[in-house]
N, C-alpha and C positions, 0 to 999 in steps of 0.2 A: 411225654405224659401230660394229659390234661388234672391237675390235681382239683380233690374237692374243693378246696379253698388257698388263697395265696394272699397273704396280708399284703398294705398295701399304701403308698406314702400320695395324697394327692395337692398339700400345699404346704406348709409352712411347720412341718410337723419336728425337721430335724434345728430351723431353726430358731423356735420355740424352747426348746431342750436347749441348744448355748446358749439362748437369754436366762432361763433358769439357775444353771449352772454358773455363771456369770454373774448373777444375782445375790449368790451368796448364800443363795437355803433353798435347797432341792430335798429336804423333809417335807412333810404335809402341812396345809393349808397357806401354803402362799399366793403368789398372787394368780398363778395360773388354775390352781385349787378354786379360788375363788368367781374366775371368770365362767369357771368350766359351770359351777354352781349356779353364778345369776342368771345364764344361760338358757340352761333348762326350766328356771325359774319363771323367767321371763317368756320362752319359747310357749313352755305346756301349762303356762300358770298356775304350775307347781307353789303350794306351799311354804314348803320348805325342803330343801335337798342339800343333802351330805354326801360328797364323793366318798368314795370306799375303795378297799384294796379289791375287793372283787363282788360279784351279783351272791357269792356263799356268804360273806361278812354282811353283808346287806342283808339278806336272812335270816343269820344269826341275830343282830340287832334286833331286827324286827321282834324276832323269839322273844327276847330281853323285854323287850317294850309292852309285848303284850303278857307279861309276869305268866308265864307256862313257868308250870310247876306239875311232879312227878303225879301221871294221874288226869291228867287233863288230855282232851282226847283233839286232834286236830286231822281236819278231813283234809286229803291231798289227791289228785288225780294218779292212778298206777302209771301213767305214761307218761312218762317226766323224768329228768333230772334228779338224782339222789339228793343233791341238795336243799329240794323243795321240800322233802321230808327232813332229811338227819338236820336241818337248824333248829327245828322243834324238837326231835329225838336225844337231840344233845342236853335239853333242858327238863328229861324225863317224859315229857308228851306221850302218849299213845298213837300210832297212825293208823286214821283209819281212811284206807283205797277206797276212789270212786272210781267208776268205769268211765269212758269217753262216749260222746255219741257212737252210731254204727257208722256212721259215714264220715267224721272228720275226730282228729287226734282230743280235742278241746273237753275239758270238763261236764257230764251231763247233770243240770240244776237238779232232774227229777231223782236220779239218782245222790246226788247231794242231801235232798231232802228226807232220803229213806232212813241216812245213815245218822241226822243229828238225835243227838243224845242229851239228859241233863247234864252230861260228863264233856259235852263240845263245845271248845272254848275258839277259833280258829274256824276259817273256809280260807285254802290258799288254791283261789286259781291262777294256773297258769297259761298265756295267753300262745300257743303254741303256732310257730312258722310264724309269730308277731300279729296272729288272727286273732283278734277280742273273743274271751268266754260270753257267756249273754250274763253280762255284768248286772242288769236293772232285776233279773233275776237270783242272780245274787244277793244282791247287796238288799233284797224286800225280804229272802229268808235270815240273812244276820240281822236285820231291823226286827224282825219277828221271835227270833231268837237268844237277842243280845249278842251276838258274835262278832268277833274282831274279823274284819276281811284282810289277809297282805297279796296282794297281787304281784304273781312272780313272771314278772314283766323281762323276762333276760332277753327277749327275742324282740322284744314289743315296743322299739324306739320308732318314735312316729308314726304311732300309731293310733285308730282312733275307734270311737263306740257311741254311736246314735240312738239316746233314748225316744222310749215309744212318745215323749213330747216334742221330740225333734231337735231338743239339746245335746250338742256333739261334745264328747270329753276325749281328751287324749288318757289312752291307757296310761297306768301308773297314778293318776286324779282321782280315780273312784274309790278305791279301797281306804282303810286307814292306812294302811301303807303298801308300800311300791319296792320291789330292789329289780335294776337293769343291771345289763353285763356289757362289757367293753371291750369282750374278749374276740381275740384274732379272727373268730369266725363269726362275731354279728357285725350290723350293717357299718358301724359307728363303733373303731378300734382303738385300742391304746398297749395291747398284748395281752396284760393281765387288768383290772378296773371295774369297776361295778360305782354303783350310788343306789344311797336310799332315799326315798321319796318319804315324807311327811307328813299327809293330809287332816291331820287332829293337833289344833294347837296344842292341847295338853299334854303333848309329849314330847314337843321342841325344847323345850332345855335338857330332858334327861336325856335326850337322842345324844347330844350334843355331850356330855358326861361320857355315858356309856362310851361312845366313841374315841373321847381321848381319855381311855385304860381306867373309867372309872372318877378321872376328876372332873374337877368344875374350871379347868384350864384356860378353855376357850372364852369364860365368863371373863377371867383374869386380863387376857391379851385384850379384851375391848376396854378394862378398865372397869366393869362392870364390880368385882372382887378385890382388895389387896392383897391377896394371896390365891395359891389355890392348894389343895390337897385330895384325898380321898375322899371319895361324898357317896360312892357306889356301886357297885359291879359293873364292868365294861373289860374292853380290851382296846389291843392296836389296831385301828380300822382305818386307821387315815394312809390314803396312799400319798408318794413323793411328788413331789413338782413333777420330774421326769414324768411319769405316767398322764398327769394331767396335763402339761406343755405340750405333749404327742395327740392327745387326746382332742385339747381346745383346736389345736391345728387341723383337724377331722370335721370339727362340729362349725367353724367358719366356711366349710363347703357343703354343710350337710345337703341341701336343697338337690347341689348337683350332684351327690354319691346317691340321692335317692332320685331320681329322674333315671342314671342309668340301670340302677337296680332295680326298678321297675321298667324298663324295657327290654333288660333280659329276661325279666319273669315270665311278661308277655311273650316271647319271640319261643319261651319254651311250651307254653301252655296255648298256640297257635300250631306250633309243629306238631303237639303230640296229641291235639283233640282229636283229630281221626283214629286213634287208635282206640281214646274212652268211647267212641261214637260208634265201633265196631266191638266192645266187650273186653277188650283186652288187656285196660288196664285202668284204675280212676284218677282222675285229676284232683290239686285243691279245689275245697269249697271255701267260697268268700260269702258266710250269711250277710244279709240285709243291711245289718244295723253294726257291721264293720268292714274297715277299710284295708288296703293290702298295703303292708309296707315292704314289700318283695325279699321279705328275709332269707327265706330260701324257696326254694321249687321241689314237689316231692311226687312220686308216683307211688298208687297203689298196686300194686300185684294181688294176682288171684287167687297166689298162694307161697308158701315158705320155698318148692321148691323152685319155682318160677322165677321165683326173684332169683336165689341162690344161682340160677343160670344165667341169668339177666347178667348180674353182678361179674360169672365171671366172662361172658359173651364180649362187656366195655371194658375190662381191663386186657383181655387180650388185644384189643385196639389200642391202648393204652390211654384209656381212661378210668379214672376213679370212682366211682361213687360209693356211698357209705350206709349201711341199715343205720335207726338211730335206736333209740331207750329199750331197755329190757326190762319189761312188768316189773316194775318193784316189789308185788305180791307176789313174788317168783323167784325175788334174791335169796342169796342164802342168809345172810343175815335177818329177813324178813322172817326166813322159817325156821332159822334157829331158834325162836322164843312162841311161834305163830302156826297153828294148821293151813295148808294151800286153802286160797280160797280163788271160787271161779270170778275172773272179771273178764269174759268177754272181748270185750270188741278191744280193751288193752292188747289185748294177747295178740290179736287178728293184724293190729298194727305192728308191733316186735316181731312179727312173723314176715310181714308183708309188705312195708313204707320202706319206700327207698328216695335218701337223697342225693340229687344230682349235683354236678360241681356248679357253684355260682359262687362269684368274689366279681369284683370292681373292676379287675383289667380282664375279664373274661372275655375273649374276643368273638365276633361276631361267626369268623370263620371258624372257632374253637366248637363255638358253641350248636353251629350246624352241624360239624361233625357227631356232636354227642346223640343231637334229636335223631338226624337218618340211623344211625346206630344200633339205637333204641328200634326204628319201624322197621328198620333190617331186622333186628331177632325179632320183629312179630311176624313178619314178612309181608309188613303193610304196603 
């Protein structure tokens, strides 16, 4: 069986974890916590970054940070992650669905614009297969509007966005804030892991509060405070050494995890052009003013049942692949309190995106097998 995804050890991952362990404090913020921190800091000229237990707690935060409170309305893309919505839901928010373009998964600005209200406090794009939103478009309607941007970056490590001055930002920079994920299936693992990004000094100390369960803790261990205590609302967000000692062991090869993750991308999206070049199926789009950091590889189908044969056409071969998100305007929880409402091109993707297997030891031979696969059921 060729699986979607297969986690994956490429240096110093296990023995990072007995340095930890060894060290005498595999709780949160030690020294591996730390590294993992300056890192990204230093890499995407990140602000400020806080590891986290996952890209949902890095959301959460965020929610926190920008004071949602019951009533205040936050626009989220229906194609997405339930976590991009329920961290704001959790704090009363109202959600209100944006459609995607017609042709790729990513948030559409113009339809963004339809939706803001004096009630819209929030715009959270999400940067979908690690392809940047058209962020300069963004971030000119919450300048126009006063809105907090959080950019839900889970997919979007190394990745970037060229505005129309020709200043390149790594996603996760633009917004006021950022939360990525670490998780077994994006490009840069640790199992479970997230971090939040920063980019408004005015909310680096309370990030830092909020984070350790509400106190002013973290102020204490620099010496900053004699004590510390309750100063806030927060919770447990900090993850263990373990997770970030697996982690930093990942982000010391990153350059090479992303060198061959992008040439299986390619090597998928060479195989299977003949088939979008004949009608049969669409490829990703990589607009202008963003970069591909090979998260995953995905095809379009023509339609729900197509795929559904597609689907089981490769597992009879014994290969995996997986539909992904299901309209959030379509959950039952959305409609327990909400009338259906039509979002379009949402729907057309839940219907019809399919992802193929891609991870790190994806072998070349593996991965031929999948393409010819694929042009055998078109019968290309």
């Amino acid at each position: 069986m060729i699986p979607f995804n297969k986690p994956f050890i490429v240096g110093n991952e296990l023995k990072y974890i007995e340095e930890a362990v060894k060290s005498g404090k595999i709780s949160g913020d030690g020294m591996f916590t730390k590294k993992c921190q300056e890192f990204f800091q230093n890499k995407y000229n990140f602000p400020k970054v806080l590891m986290t237990t996952s890209c949902t707690d890095a959301l959460e935060m965020a929610a926190i940070l920008c004071d949602i409170k019951e009533g205040d309305e936050i626009i989220v893309p229906s194609y997405t992650f339930v976590s991009s919505a329920n961290a704001f839901a959790l704090r009363g928010a109202k959600i209100v669905f944006a459609d995607s373009y017609s042709d790729n998964p990513n948030i559409n600005p113009k339809e963004i614009e339809k939706l803001i209200s004096e009630k819209t406090k929030v715009i959270v794009p999400v940067h979908y297969a690690g392809v940047a939103c058209d962020m300069e478009a963004i971030m000119n309607l919450a300048k126009e509007h006063n809105l907090f941007v959080v950019e839900d970056a889970a997919q979007a490590i190394d990745s970037y966005y060229t505005f129309s001055d020709g200043t390149k930002k790594a996603l996760g920079s633009i917004g006021h804030f950022a939360a990525f994920s670490f998780h077994e299936t994006k490009n840069i693992i640790s199992g479970e892991g997230g971090m939040l990004v920063i980019n408004d000094e005015r909310f680096f100390e309370r990030a830092e509060i909020i984070r350790e369960k509400g106190t002013n803790r973290s102020a204490f261990f620099r010496g900053e405070v004699n004590k510390y205590g309750w100063v806030d609302i927060g919770s447990s967000f900090l993850p263990s050494e373990i997770i970030s000692a697996f982690l930093y062991g990942q982000l010391e090869h990153l350059n090479e995890i992303q060198t061959k993750r992008i040439a299986i991308w390619n090597r998928y999206f060479e195989g299977l052009n003949d088939l979008e070049k004949n009608g049969f199926l669409q490829l990703p789009i990589i607009p202008d003013f963003a970069t591909n950091n090979a998260h995953m590889f995905y095809v379009i189908c023509r339609n729900y049942d197509e795929r559904t044969a597609l689907i089981r056409s490769l597992k009879e071969k014994e290969i995996h692949p997986v539909f992904h998100y299901l309209s959030l305007n379509k959950s039952d929880y959305f409609l327990r309190d909400n009338a259906e409402i039509n979002i379009p091109n949402s729907d057309h993707f839940t219907d019809c995106l399919l992802r193929l297997p891609f991870y790190f030891d994806l072998s070349e031979t593996e991965q031929n097998k999948v393409i010819s696969s694929i042009n055998e059921f078109f019968d290309a």
